[in-house]
DSSP file (Angstrom, degrees, kcal/mol; ACC not computed):
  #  RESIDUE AA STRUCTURE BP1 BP2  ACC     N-H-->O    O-->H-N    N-H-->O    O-->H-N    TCO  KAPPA ALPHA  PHI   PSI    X-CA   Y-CA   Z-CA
    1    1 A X              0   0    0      0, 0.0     2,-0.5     0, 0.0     0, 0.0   0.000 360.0 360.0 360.0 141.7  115.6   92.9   85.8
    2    2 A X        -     0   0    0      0, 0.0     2,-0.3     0, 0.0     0, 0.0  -0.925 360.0-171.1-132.9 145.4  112.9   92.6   83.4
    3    3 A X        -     0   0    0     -2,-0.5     2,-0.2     2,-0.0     0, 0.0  -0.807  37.9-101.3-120.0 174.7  109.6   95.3   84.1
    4    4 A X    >>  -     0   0    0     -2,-0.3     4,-2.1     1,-0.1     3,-0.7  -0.631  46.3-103.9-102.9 138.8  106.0   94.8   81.9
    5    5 A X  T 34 S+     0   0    0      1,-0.3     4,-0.5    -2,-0.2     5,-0.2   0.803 118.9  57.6 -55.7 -14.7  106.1   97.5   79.0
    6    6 A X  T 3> S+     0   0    0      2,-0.2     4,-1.1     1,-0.2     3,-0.4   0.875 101.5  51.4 -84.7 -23.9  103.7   99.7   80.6
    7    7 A X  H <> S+     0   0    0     -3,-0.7     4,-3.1     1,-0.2    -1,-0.2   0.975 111.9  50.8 -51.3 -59.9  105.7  100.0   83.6
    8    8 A X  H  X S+     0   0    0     -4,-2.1     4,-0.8     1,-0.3    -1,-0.2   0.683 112.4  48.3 -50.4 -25.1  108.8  101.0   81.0
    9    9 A X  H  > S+     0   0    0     -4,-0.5     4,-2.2    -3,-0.4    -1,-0.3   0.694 106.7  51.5 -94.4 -22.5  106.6  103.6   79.3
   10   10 A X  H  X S+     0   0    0     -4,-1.1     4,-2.3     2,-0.2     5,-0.3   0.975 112.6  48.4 -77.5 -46.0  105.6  105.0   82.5
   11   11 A X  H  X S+     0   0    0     -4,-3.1     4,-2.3     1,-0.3    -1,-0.2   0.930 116.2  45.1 -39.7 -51.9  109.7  105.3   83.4
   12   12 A X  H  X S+     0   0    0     -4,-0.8     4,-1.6     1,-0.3    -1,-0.3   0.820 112.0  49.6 -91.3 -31.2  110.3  106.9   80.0
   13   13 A X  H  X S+     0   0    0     -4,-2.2     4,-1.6     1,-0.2    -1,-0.3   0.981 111.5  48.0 -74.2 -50.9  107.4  109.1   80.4
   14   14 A X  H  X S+     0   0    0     -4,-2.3     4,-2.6     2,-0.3     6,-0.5   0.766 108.4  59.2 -48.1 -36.0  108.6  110.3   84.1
   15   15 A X  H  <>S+     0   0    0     -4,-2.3     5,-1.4    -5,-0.3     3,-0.3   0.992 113.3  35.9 -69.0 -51.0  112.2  110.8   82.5
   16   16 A X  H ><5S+     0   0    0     -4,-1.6     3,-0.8     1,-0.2    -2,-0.3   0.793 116.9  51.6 -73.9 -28.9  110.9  113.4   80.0
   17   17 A X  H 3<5S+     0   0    0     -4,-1.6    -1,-0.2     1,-0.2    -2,-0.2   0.945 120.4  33.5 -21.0 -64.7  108.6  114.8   82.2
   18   18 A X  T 3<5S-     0   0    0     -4,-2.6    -2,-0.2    -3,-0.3    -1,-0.2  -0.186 101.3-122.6 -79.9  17.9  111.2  115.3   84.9
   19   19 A X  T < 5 +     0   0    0     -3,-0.8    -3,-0.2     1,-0.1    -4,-0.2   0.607  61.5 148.5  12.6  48.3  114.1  116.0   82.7
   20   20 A X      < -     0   0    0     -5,-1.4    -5,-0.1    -6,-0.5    -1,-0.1   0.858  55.1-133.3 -72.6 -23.4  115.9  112.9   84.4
   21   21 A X        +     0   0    0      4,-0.1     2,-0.4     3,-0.0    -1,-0.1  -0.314  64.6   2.6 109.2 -44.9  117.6  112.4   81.3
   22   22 A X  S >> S-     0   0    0      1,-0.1     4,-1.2    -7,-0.1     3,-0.7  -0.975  79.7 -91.3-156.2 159.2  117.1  108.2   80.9
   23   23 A X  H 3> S+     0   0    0     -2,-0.4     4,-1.2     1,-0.2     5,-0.1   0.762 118.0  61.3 -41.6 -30.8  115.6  105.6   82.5
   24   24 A X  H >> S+     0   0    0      1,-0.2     4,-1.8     2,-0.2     3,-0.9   0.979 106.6  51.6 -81.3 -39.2  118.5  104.6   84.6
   25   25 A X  H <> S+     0   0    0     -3,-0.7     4,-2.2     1,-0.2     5,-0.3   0.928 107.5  48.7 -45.4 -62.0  118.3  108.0   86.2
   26   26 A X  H 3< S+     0   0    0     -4,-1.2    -1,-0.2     2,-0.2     4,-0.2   0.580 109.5  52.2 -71.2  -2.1  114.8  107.8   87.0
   27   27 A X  H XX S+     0   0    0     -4,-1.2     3,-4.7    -3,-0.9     4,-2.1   0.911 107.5  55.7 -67.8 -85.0  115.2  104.2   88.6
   28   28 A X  H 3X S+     0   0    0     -4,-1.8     4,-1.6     1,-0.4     5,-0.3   0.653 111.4  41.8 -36.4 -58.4  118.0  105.8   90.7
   29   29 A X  H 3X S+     0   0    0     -4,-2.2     4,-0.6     1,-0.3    -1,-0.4   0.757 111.9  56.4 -73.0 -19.9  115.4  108.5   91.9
   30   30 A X  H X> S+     0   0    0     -3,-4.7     4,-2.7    -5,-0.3     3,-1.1   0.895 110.1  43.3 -76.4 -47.5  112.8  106.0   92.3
   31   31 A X  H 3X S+     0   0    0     -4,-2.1     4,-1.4     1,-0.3    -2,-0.2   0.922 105.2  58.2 -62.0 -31.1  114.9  103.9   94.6
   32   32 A X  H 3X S+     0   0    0     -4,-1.6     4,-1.1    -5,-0.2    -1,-0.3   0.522 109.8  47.3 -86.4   1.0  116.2  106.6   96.6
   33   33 A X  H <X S+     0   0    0     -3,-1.1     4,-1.4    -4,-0.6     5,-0.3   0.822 109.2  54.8 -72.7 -57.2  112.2  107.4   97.4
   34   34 A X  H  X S+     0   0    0     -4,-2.7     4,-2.8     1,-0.3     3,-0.3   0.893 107.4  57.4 -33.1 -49.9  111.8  103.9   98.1
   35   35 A X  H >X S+     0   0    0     -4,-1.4     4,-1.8    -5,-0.4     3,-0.7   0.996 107.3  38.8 -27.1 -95.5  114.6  104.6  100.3
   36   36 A X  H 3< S+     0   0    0     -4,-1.1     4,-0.5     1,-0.3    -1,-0.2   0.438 102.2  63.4 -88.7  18.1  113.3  107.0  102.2
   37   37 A X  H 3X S+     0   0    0     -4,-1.4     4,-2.5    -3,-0.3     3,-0.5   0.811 107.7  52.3 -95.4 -41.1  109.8  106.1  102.8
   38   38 A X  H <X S+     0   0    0     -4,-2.8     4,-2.3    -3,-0.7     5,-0.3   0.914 109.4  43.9 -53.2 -48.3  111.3  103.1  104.5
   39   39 A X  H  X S+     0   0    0     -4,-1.8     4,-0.7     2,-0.2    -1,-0.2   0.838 114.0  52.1 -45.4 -32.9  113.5  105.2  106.6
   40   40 A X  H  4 S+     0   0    0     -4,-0.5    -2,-0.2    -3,-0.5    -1,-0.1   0.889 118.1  40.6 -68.8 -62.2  110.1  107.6  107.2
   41   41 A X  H  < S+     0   0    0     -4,-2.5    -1,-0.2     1,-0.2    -3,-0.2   0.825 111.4  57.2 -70.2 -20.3  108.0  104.1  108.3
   42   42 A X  H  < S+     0   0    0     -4,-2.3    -1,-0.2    -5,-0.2    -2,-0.2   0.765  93.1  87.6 -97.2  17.7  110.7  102.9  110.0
   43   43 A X  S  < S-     0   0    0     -4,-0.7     2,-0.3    -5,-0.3    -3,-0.0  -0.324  86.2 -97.7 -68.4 151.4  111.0  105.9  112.3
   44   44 A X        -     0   0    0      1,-0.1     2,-0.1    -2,-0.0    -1,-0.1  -0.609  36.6-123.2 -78.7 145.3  109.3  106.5  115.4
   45   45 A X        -     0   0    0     -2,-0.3     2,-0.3    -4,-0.1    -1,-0.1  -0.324  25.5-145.7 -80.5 134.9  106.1  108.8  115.1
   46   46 A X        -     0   0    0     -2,-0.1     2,-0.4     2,-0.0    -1,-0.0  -0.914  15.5-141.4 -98.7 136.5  106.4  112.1  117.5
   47   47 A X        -     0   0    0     -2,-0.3     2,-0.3     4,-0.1    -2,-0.0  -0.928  11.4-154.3-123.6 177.9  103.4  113.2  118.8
   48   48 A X     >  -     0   0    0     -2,-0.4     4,-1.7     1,-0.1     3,-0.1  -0.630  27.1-113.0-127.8 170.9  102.5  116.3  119.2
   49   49 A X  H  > S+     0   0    0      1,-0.3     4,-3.3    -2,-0.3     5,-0.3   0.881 123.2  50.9 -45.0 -39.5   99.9  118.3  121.6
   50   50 A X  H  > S+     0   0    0      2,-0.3     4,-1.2     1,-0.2    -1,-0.3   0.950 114.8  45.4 -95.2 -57.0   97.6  119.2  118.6
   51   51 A X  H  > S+     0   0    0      1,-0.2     4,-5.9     2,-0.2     5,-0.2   0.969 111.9  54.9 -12.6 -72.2   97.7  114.8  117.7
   52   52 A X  H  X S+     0   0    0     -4,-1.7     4,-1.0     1,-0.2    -2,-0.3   0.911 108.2  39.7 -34.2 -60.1   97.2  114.5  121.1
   53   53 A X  H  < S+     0   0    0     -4,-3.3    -1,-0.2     2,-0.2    -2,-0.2   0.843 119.3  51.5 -55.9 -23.3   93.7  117.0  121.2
   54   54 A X  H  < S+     0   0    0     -4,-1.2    -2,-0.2    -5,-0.3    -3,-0.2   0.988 129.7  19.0-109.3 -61.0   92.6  115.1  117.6
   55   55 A X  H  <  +     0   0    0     -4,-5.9     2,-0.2    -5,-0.2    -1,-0.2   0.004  66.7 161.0 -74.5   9.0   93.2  111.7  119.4
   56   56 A X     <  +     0   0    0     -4,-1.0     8,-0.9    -5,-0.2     2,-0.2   0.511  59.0  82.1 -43.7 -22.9   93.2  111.6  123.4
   57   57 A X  E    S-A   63   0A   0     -2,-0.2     6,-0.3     6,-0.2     5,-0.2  -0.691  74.4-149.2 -92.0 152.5   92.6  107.9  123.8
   58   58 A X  E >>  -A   62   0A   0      4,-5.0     3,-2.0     1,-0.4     4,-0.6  -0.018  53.1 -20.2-121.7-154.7   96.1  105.9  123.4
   59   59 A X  T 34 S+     0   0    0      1,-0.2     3,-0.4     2,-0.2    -1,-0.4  -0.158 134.0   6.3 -64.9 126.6   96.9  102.4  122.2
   60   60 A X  T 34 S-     0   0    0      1,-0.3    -1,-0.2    -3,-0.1     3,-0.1   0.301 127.8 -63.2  84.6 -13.6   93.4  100.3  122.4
   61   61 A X  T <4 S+     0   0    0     -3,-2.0    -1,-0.3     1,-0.4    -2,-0.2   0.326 100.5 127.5 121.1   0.2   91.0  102.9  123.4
   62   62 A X  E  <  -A   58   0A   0     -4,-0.6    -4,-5.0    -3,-0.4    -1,-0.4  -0.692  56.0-122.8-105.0 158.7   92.7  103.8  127.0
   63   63 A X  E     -A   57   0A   0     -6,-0.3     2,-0.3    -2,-0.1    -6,-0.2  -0.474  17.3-134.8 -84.9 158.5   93.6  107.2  127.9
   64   64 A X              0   0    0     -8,-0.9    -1,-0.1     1,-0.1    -8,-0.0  -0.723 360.0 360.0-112.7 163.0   96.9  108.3  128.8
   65   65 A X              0   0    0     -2,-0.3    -1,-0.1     0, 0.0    -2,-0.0   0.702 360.0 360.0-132.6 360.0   97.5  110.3  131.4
């Protein structure tokens, strides 16, 4: 894999920031975010009464009832 050096200085600044310890540690942790903002999008959204008040009209403008 080859990244642009400012991408590679921003890694190496996150490890010492973040005491990950080296860049392949803070890849890891970047992939496992990656991770789970895809699980996160691909989930279905709950909503909830207080959504509901802040939104009332449902897919396309019609109201649900």
């Amino acid at each position: 894999m080859s990244l642009p050096q400012e991408d590679v200085a921003f890694v190496d600044e996150y490890a010492a920031e973040t005491g990950a310890g080296s860049r392949s540690a803070a890849l890891h942790a970047a992939i496992e975010l990656l991770r789970a903002s895809r699980h996160l999008a691909l989930r279905p959204r709950r909503t909830t009464s207080s959504d509901t008040r802040r939104h009332p009209a449902g897919p396309r403008g019609t109201v649900d009832a």
